[in-house]
C-alpha positions as CSV (number, residue, x, y, z in Angstrom):
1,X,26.2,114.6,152.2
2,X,23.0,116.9,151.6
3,X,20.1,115.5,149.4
4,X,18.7,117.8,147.1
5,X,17.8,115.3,144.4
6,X,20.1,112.9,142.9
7,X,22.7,112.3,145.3
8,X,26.1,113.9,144.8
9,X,27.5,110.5,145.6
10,X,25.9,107.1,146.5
11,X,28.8,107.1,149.5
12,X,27.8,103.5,150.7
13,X,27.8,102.0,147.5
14,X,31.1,103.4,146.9
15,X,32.5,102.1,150.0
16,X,35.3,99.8,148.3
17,X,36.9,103.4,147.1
18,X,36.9,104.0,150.8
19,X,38.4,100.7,152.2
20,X,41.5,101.3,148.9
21,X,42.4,104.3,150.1
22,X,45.6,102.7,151.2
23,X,45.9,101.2,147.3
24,X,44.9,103.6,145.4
25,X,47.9,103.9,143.0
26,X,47.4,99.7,142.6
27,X,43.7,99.8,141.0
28,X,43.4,97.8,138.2
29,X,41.6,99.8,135.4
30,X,38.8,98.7,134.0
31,X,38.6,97.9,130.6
32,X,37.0,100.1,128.4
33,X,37.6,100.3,124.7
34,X,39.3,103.9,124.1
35,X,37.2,106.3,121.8
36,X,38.3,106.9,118.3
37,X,38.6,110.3,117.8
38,X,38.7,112.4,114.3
39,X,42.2,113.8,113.2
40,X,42.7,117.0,115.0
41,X,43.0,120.1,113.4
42,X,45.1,122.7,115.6
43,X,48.4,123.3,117.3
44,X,46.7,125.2,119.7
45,X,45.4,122.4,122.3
46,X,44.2,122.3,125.5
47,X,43.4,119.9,128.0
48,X,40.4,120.7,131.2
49,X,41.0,118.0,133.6
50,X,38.1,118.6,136.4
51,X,38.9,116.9,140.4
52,X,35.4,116.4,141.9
53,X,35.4,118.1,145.3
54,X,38.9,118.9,145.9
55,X,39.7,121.6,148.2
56,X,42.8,123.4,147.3
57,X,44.1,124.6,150.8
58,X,44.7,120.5,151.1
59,X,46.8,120.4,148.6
60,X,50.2,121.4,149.9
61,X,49.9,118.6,152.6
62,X,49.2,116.2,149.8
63,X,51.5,114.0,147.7
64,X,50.9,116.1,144.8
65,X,54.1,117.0,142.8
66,X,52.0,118.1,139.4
67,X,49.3,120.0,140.9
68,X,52.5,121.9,143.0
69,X,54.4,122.2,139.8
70,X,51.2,123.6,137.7
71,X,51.3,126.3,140.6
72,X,55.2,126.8,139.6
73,X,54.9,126.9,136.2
74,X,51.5,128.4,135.7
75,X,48.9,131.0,136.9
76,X,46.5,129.4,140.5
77,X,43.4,131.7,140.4
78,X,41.5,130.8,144.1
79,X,38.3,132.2,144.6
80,X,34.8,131.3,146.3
81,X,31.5,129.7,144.8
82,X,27.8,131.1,145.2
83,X,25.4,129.7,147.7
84,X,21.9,129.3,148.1
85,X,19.6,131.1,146.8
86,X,21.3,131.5,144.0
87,X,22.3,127.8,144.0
88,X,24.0,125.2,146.1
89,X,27.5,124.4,146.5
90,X,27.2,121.0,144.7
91,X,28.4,119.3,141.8
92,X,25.3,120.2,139.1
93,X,26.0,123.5,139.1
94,X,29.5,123.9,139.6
95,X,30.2,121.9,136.7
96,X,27.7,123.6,135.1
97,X,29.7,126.7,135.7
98,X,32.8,125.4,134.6
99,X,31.2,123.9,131.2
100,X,29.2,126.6,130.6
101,X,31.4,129.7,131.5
102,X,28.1,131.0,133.3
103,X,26.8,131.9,136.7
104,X,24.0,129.8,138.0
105,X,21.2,132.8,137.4
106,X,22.1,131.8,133.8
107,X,22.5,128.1,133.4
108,X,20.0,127.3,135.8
109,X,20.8,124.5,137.4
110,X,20.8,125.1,141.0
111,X,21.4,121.7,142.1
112,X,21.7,118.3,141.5
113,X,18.2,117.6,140.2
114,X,19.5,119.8,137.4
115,X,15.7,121.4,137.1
116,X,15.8,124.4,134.9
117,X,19.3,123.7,133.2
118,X,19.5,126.3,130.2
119,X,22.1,124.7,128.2
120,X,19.8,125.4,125.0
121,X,21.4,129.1,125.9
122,X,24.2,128.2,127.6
123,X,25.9,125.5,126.2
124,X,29.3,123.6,127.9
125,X,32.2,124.5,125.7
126,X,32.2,121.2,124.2
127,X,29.0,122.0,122.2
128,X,29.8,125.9,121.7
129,X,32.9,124.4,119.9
130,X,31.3,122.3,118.1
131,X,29.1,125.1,116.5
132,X,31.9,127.4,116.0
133,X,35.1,125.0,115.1
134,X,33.5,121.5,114.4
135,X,36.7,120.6,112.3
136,X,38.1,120.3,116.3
137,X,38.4,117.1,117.0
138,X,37.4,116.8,121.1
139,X,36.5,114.3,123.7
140,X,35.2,114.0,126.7
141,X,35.4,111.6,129.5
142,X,33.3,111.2,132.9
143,X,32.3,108.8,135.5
144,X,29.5,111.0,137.3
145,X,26.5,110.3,134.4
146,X,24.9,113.2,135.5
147,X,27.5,115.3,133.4
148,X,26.7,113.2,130.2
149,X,23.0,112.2,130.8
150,X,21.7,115.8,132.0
151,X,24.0,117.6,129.4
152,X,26.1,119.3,131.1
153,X,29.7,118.3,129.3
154,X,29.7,115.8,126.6
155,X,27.2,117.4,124.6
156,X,29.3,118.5,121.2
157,X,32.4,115.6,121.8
158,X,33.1,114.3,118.5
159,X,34.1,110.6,121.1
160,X,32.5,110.4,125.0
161,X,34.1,107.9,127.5
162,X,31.0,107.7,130.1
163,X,31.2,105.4,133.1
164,X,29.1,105.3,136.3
165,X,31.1,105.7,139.2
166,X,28.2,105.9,141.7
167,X,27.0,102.2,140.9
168,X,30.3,100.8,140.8
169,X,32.6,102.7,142.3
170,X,34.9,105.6,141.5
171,X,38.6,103.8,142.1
172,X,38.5,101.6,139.4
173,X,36.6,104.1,136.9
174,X,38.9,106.9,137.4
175,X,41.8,104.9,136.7
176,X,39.7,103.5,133.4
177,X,39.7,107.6,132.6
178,X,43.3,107.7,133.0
179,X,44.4,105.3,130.8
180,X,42.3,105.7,128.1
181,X,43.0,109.8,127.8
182,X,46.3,108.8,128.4
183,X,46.1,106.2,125.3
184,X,44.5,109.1,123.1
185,X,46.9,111.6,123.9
186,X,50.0,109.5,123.1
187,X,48.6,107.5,120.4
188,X,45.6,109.9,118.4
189,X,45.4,113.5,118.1
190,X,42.4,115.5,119.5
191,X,42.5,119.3,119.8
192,X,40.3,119.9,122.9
193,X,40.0,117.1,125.9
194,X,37.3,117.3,129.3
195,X,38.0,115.0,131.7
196,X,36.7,114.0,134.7
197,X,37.6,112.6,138.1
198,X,35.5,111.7,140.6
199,X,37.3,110.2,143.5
200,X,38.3,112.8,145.8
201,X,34.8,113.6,146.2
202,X,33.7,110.4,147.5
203,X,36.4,110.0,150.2
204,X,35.9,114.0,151.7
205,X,32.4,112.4,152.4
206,X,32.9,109.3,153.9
207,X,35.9,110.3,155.6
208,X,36.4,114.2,155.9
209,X,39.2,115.9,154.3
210,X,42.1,114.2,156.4
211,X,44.8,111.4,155.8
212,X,42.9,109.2,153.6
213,X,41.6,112.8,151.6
214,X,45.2,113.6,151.3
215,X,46.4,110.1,149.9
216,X,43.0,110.2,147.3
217,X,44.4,113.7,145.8
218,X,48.0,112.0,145.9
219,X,46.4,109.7,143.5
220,X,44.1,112.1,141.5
221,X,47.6,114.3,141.2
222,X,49.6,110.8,139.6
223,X,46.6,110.4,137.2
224,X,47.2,113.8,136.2
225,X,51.2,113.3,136.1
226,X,50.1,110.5,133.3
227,X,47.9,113.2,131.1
228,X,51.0,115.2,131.2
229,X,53.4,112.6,130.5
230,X,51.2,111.9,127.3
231,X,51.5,115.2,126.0
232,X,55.1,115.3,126.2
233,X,55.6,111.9,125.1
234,X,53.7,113.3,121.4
235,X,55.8,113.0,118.8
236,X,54.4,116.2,117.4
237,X,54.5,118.1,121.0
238,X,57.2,120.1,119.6
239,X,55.0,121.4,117.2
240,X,52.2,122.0,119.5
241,X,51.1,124.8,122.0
242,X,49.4,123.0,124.8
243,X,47.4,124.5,127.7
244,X,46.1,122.2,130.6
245,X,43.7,123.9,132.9
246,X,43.0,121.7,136.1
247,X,39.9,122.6,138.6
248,X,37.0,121.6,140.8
249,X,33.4,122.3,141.1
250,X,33.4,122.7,145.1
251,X,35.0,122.8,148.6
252,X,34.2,120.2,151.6
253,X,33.5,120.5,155.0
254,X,36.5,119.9,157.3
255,X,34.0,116.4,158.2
256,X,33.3,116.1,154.8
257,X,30.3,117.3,152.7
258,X,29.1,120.2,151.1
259,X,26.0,122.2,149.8
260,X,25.9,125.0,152.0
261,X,27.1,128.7,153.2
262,X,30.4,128.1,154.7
263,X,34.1,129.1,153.1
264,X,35.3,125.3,152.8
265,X,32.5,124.2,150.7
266,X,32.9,127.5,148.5
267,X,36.1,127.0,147.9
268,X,37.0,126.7,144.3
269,X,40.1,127.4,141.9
270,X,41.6,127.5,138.7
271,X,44.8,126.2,137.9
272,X,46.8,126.6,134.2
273,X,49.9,126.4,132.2
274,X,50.2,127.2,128.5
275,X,50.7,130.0,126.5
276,X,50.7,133.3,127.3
277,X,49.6,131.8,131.0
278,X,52.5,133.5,133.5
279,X,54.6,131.1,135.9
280,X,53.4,131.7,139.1
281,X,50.8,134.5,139.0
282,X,48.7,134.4,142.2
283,X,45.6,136.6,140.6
284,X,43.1,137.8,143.2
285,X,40.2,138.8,140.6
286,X,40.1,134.9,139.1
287,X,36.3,132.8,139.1
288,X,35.2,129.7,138.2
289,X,33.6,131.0,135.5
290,X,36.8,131.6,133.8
291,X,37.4,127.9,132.6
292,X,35.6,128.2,129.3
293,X,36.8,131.8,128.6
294,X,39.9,130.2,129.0
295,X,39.9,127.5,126.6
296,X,37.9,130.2,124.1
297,X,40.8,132.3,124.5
298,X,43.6,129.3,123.9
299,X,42.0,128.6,120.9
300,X,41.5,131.9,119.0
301,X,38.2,131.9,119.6
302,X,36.5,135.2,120.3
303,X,33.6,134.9,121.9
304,X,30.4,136.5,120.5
305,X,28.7,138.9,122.9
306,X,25.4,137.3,122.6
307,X,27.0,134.2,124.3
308,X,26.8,135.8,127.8
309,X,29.9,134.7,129.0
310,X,30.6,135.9,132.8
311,X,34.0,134.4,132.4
312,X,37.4,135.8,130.9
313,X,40.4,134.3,130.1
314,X,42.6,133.7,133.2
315,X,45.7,135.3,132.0
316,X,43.9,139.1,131.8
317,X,43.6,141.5,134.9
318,X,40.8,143.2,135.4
319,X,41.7,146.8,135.5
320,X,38.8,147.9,137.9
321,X,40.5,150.7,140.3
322,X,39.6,148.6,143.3
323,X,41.6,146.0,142.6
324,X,44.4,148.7,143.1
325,X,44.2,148.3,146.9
326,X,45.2,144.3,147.0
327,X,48.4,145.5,148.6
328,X,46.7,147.6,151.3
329,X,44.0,145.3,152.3
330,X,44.5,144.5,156.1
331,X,43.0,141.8,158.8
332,X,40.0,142.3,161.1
333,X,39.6,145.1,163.7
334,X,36.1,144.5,165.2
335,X,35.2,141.4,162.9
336,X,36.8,138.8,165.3
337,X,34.7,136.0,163.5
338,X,37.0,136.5,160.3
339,X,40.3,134.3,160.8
340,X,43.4,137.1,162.2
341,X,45.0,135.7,159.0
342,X,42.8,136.6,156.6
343,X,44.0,140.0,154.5
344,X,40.6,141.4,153.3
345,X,39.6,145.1,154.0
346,X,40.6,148.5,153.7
347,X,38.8,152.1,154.2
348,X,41.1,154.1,152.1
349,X,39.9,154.3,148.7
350,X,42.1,154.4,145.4
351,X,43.8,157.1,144.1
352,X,41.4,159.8,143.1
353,X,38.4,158.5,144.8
354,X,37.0,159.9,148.1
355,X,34.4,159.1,150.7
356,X,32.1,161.2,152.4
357,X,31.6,160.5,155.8
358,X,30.5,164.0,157.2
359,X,26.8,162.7,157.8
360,X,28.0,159.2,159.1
361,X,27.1,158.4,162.5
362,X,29.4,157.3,165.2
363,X,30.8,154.0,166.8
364,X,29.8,150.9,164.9
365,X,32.0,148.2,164.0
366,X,35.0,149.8,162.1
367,X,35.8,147.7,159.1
368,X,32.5,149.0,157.7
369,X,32.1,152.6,159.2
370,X,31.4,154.0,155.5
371,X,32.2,152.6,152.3
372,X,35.2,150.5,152.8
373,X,36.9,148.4,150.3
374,X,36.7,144.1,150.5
375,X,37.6,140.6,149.0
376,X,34.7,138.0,148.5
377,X,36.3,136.0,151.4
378,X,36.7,138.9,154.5
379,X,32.9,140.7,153.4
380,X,30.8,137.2,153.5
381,X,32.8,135.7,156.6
382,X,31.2,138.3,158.3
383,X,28.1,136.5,158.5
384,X,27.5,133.4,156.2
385,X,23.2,133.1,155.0
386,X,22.5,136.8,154.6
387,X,23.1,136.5,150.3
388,X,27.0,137.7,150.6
389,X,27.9,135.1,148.9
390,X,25.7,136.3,145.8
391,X,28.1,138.8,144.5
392,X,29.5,136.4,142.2
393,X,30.3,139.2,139.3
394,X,32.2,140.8,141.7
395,X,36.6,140.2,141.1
396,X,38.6,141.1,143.6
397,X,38.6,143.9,145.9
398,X,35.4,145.8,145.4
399,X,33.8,148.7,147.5
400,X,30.6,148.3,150.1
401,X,28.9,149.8,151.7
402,X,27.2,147.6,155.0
403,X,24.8,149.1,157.5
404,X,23.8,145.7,158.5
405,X,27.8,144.6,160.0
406,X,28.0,148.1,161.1
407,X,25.4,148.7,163.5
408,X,26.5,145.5,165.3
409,X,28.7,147.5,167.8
410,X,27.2,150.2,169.8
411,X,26.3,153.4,167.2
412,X,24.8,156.5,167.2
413,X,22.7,158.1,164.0
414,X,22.7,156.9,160.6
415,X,24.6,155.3,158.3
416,X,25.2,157.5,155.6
417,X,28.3,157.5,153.4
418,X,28.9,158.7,149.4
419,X,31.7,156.8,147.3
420,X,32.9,159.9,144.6
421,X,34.9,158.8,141.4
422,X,37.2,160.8,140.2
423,X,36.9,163.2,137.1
424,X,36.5,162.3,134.3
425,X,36.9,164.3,130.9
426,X,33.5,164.9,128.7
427,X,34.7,168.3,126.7
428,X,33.7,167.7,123.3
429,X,31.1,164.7,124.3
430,X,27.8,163.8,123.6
431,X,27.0,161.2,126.3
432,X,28.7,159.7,129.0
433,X,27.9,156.6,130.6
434,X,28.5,155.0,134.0
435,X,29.2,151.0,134.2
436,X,29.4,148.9,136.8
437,X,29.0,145.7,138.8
438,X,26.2,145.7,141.6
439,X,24.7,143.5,144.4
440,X,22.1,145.6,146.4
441,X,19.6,144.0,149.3
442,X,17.0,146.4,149.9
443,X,15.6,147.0,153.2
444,X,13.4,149.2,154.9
445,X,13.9,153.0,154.2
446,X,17.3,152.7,153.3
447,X,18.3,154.6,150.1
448,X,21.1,153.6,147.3
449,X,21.6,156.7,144.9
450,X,23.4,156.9,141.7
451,X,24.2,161.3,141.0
452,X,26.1,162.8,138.8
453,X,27.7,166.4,139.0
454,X,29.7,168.1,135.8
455,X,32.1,170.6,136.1
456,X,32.2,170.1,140.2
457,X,28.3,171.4,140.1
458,X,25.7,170.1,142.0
459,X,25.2,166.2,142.1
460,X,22.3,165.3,140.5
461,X,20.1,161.9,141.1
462,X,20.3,159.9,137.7
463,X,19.7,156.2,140.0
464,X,18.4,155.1,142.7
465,X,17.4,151.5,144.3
466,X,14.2,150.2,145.5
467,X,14.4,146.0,145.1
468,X,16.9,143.9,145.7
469,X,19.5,143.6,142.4
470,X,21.2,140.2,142.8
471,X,24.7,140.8,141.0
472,X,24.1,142.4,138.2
473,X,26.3,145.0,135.5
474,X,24.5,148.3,135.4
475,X,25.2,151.1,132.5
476,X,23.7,154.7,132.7
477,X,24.1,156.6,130.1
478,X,23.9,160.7,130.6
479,X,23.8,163.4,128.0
480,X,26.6,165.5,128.9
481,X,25.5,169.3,129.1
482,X,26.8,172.2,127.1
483,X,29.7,173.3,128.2
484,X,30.6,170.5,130.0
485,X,34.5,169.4,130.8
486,X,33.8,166.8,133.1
487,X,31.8,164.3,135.2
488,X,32.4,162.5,138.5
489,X,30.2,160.3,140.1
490,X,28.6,159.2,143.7
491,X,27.5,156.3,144.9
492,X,25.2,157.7,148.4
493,X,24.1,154.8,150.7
494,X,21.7,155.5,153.8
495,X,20.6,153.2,156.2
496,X,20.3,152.2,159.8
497,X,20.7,148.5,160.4
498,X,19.2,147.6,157.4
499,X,21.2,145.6,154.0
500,X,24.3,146.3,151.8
501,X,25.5,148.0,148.9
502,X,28.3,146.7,146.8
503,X,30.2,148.5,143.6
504,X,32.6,147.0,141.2
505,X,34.6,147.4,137.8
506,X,33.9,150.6,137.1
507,X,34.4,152.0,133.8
508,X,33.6,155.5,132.0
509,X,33.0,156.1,128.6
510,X,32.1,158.5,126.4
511,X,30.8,159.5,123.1
């Protein structure tokens, strides 16, 4: 378990959720006297129930019927957290991201002593629907006090449900949770529900992520098989349009713990059913940040742009070209640290994009021998600690450009490699403007250029990169020349064993 703080878990003190392992679905609940809630006021509802710490490649070898029948009926988004700098894989800031709808950079907490938490900003969804729908009626329940105390989820529940797991364990307090959402559901009628359990989180550090892992989501999964249950059991379900979004803050190590660089403890996902949510969509361009979008979305809520959400509902695709290429992506060639399983790269671009690779040197590893196209999970298993795992705004397949990974087999020259869009019409326009999604590590005399040639003319710099740009949406805007019928774009990287360039979600418009 690392220690930045306030522990994630005070693992010895919950050693009696350790020793039930075997009897889990037996706790007793602990009495606690359920909230009274306000009369609801919407048919659209939706339930976020978050599982501390559970990895979801353990889930088919779990006892997990309604998790496995979410992923049947509903859309399972799997994707990969941060790391540090940016912030740690713990529980403060991926909560944080799921309340929030945020990246780290924005909410600020970047582990668990919650220092510099911006929720004055960046509120959890709770609050923001408080401001924008109070007549919802909503509730919240947690047993890590952290989530209520620092402000990171009840914040804006009309009725709270806040026990403290770490000084008395997490067994009996999750199964307190349980029943007493399960008693509001069938028996009051709230709008919007956050609840919390912590359980699976404390086993994965006292014990890793094996038998007694498996038989703590087992129970975690019939806690939520009770949630649903209540829902149907409504007497007004009929009525009602429910969504039930179900995810976790952070992966484990294989032994258990988490905080650091490697893919088990950035492991994340988002799981949903409800409306308009497609049975058994597998999307590759889903984040964590997508939780609160999510719920937004359910309830006809359109967020304001001065919100700063990173998120977007789960059910929309991003139409970045890139993203195009999911069914070419292919495994390893030179990378032999990346798994042979692992589908993740690709150097042929989209259709109507080119690279240039006439000034390129030779040899070097080949997955990255000029811009080649990437998931999250194949670019920063190439080496975990060197800020891959910053380019969180990045969805999906995106293009980079890596003289670092490249020059670690035998090479000759220089890297040097141009990404060219397609053409885009501009007759009759004013301005265009180039958007995109960036992480850049500057090193040494490499170069990152932006140009821009109309009508097939000579490229032009309008951009270039001098310090480090830490996933970040760029828009240049160009006054489009007399005469002008249309624009195309490069993106010119030049190196020799220096940093990375990465490009996504691309977009042109005009006016």
């Amino acid at each position: 378990m690392p220690i930045d703080g306030i522990s994630r878990r005070t693992v010895l003190a919950a050693g009696a959720a350790t020793a039930a392992a075997t009897a889990l679905t037996t706790a007793p609940a602990a009495r606690a006297a359920a909230p009274t809630l306000p009369d609801g006021t919407s048919k659209d509802k939706v339930l976020v129930v978050g599982m501390d710490g559970l990895r979801h490649d353990r889930i088919a070898a779990a006892d997990a019927p309604h998790l496995k029948g979410m992923m049947r009926d509903g859309t399972y988004g799997l994707s990969l957290l941060y790391a540090n700098p940016m912030a740690a894989t713990s529980s403060g800031p991926g909560w944080s991201t799921i309340s929030t709808g945020v990246w780290p950079d924005k909410h600020g907490v970047r582990d668990n002593t919650f220092a510099g938490r911006n929720y004055g900003t960046y509120p959890g969804f709770l609050a923001r629907l408080a401001q924008v729908r109070p007549a919802l009626s909503t509730y919240a329940a947690v047993d890590w006090k952290p989530l209520d105390t620092q402000g990171t989820v009840t914040p804006g529940a009309d009725a709270t449900l806040v026990l403290d797991g770490d000084r008395d364990g997490y067994v009996a307090h999750d199964a307190t949770i349980t029943a007493e959402t399960e008693s509001v559901l069938r028996h009051q009628n709230p709008d919007v529900l956050f609840v919390y359990l912590g359980n699976t989180d404390v086993v994965a550090h006292a014990n890793g992520t094996g038998q007694k892992y498996l038989d703590a989501i087992a129970v975690q999964d019939a806690q939520l098989g009770r949630m649903l249950a209540a829902i149907r059991a409504r007497p007004s379900y009929a009525t009602e349009r429910w969504t039930v979004i179900v995810a976790t803050d952070h992966g484990h190590l294989d032994a258990g713990g988490h905080g650091g660089t490697s893919i088990e403890e950035r492991r994340t996902f988002v799981l949903a059913t409800g409306p308009g949510i497609a049975a058994g969509a597998r999307p590759l361009d889903t984040r964590l940040v997508d939780v609160a979008a999510t719920v937004f979305h359910q309830l006809g809520i359109t967020p304001d742009p001065s919100w700063g959400l990173d998120g977007k509902p789960l059910q929309q695709r991003s139409t970045d070209p890139f993203d195009t290429l999911q069914s070419a992506l292919t495994p390893r060639v030179d990378e032999t640290g990346i798994p042979a399983g692992v589908l993740g790269f690709t150097r042929t671009p989209p259709s109507g994009w080119s690279v240039v690779n006439s000034a390129m040197g030779t040899g070097g590893t080949t997955e990255w021998r000029g811009w080649a196209f990437a998931t999250d999970e194949f670019w920063s298993r190439t080496q975990a600690g060197q800020h891959r795992e910053l380019n969180v705004r990045a969805r999906g397949v995106f293009a980079v450009a890596d003289s670092d990974e490249w020059a670690d087999r035998s090479f000759s020259g220089t890297y040097d490699s141009t990404l060219v869009t397609p053409a885009y019409a501009v007759a009759g326009r004013t301005r265009v403007t180039l958007g995109f999604t960036t992480l850049y590590r500057q090193e040494g005399g490499q170069k990152a250029e932006v140009l821009a040639s109309f009508n097939g003319g000579t490229p032009t710099l309008v951009k270039s990169y001098t310090a480090d740009v830490v996933s970040q949406p760029q828009s240049l805007t160009l006054a489009v020349p007399a005469g002008a019928s249309s624009v195309s774009f490069r993106f010119r990287y030049t190196g020799s064993n220096n940093w990375y360039w990465t490009i996504d979600d691309v977009r042109i418009t005009t006016g």
